[in-house]
N, C-alpha and C positions, 0 to 999 in steps of 0.2 A: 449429393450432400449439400447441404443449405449454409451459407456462411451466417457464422453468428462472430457475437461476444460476447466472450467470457468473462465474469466480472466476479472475483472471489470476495469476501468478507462485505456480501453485498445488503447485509442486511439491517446496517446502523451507519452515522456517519458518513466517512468521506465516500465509501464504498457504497450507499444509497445515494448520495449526491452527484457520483459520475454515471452512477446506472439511469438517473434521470438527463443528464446530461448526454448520454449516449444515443440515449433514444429518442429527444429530440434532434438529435443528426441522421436520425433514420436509421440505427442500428437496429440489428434484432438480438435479443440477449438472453444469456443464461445465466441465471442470479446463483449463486453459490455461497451457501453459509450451514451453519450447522441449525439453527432456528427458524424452522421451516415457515412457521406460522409468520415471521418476520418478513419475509422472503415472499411467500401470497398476499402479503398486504402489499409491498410496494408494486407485485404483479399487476395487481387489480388498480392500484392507484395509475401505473404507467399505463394500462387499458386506458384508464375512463379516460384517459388525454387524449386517446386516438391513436396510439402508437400500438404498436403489433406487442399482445401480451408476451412477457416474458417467461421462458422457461425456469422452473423452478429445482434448482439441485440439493438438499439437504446432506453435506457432507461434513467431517470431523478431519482439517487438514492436517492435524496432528496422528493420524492413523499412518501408517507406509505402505498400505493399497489403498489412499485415497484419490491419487491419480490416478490405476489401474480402473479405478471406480467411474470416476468421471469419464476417460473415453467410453468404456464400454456405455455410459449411459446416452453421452453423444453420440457415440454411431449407432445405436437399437432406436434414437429417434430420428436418426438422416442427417444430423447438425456436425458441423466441423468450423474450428475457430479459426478466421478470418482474423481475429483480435485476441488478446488475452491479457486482461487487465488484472494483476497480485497487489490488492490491499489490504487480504488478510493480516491479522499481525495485530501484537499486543507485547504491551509489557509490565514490569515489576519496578515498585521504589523501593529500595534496602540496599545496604549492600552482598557481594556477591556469595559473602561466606553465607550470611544469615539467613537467606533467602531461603524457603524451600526447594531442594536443588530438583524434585522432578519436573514443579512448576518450569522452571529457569530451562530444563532441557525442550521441555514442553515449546518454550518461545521459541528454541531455535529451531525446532521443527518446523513450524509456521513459519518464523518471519524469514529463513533458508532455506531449509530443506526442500519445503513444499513448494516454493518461490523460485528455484533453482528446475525443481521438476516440470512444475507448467510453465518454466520458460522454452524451456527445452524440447518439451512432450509433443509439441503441435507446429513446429518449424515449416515442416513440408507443405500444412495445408494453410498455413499466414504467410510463408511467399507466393502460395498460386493465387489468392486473391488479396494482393499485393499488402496486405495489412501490417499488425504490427505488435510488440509489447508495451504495456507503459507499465513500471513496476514503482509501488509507494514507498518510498524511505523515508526519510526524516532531516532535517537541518542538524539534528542528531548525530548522521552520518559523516560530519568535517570534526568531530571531535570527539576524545577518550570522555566518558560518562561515570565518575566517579559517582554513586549513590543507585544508578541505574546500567552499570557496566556492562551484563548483556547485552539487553537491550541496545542501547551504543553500538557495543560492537556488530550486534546482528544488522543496523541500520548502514554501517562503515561497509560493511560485505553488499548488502543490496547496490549501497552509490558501484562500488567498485565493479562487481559483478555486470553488473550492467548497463555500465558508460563501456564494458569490456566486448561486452557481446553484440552494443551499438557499432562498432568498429567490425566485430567478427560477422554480423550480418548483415550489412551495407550491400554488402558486394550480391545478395541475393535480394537485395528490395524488401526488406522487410526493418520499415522502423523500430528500435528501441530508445524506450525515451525512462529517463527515471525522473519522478514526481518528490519535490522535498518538501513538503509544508514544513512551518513550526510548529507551536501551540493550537490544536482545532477543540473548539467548545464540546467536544463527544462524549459515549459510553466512556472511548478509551481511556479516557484519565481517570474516567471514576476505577475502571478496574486495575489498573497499574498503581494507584493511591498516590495521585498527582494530587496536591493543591494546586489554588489559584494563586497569582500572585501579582504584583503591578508588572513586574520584570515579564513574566509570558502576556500578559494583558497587551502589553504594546506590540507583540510579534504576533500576536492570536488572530486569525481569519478565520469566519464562516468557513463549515464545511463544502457550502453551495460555491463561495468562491472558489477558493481551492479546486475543486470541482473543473470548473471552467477553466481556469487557467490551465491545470493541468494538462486538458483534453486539447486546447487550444494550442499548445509546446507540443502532445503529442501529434495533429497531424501537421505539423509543420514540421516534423520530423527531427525537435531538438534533443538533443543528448542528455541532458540535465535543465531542469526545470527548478528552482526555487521560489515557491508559492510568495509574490507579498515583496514590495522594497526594502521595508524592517528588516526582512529576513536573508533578502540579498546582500545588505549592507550588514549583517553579523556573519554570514557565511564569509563572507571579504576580508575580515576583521579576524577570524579563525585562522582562513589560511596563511595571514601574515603573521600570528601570534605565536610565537612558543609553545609548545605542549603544555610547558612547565608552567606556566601563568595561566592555557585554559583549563589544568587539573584542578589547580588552588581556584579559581573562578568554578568551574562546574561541583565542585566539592562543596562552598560554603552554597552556591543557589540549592543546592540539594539538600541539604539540611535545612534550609530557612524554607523549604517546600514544602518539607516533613513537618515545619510545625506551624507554619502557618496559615489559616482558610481565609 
């Protein structure tokens, strides 16, 4: 069996910027998205670099045999994950009542469900070639999200989740590192119906950095990763605040997000 990584929501974003970033560290990789045609393009764009094309997996992580789907697609080609990189994930602005609630289950499928499973799924064969998780949350995750409270919450599970499992899998050599960017310039804010705003503008990094950094935290085998000093220094700032003043804080940014571009 061929070690690879696996790199989910590989086909926009932070999730094409570490699949670039991966493979120039001489990984070999399996792109994973539901937009296939998204996923051959970056294939072919990591070719023409010179790097070993990458495998292409066209999957719906909101499905409950989509993992069932993935191994059997990895073992029918000889590949077993060495790595396994969860950036899939997306979210909604509203609040929680208003929302579309399949949409809103839908997210937790993704940014946990499915996040939980390919943490989990591939254990045995990411300690035999000492490899590792790195799973994407958000700065998100140090705080209640009044206007996007799923979302929030699903990011508060990912940090928790897997600063947990960094501890539980130590003892077998197998890194987990969890990635928190802030604000990244992506699809994803167009699909969650983020505005822009001066307030994320100053926390906002390139996807490509982000990227870097991340993958850089992960082999160095750190537990938590916070993309960006802006965003170190607001994570800092969260854990010594009140809930009660980050609710009335994340409550008025959220509305002033809704209406302003």
């Amino acid at each position: 069996m061929r070690p690879i990584t696996l790199i989910t929501g590989a086909s926009s974003g932070i999730g094409a910027a570490l699949a670039r970033v991966f493979a120039e560290h001489g990984h070999e990789l399996v792109l994973l998205a539901r937009r296939e045609g998204r996923l051959a393009a970056l294939a072919e764009e990591i070719a023409a670099h010179g790097f070993t094309r990458p495998t292409v997996l066209s999957v719906d992580l909101e499905r409950r045999d989509a993992v069932a789907h993935i191994t059997a697609e990895l073992k029918a080609r000889g590949l077993e994950p060495a790595n396994v990189v969860n950036n899939a994930g997306f979210g909604l602005v509203g609040s929680a009542v208003s929302l579309n609630r399949d949409e809103e289950l839908a997210m937790i499928d993704v940014n946990m469900r499915a996040l939980t499973e390919l943490s989990l799924a591939f254990v045995d064969s990411i300690a035999r070639h000492r490899g590792g998780i790195l799973n994407v949350a958000s700065v998100a995750a140090f705080a209640p999200g009044p206007g996007m409270a799923v979302y929030f919450a699903s990011k508060a599970y990912v940090l928790s989740f897997s600063e947990a499992l960094h501890r539980e899998l130590k003892r077998f050599g197998v890194k987990v590192t969890v990635l928190c960017p802030g604000p990244v310039p992506t699809e994803f804010q167009a699909r969650a119906g983020i505005k822009s705003n001066k307030a994320r503008s100053v926390l906002s990094l390139p996807a490509e950095r982000v990227a870097r950094i991340g993958y850089r935290g992960f082999m160095r085998g750190k537990r938590v990763v916070v993309a960006g000093l802006a965003n170190q220094i607001a994570v800092l700032l969260m854990r010594v605040t009140p809930n009660a003043l980050i609710l009335a804080i994340t409550d008025q940014s959220g509305r002033m997000a809704a209406r302003v571009s």
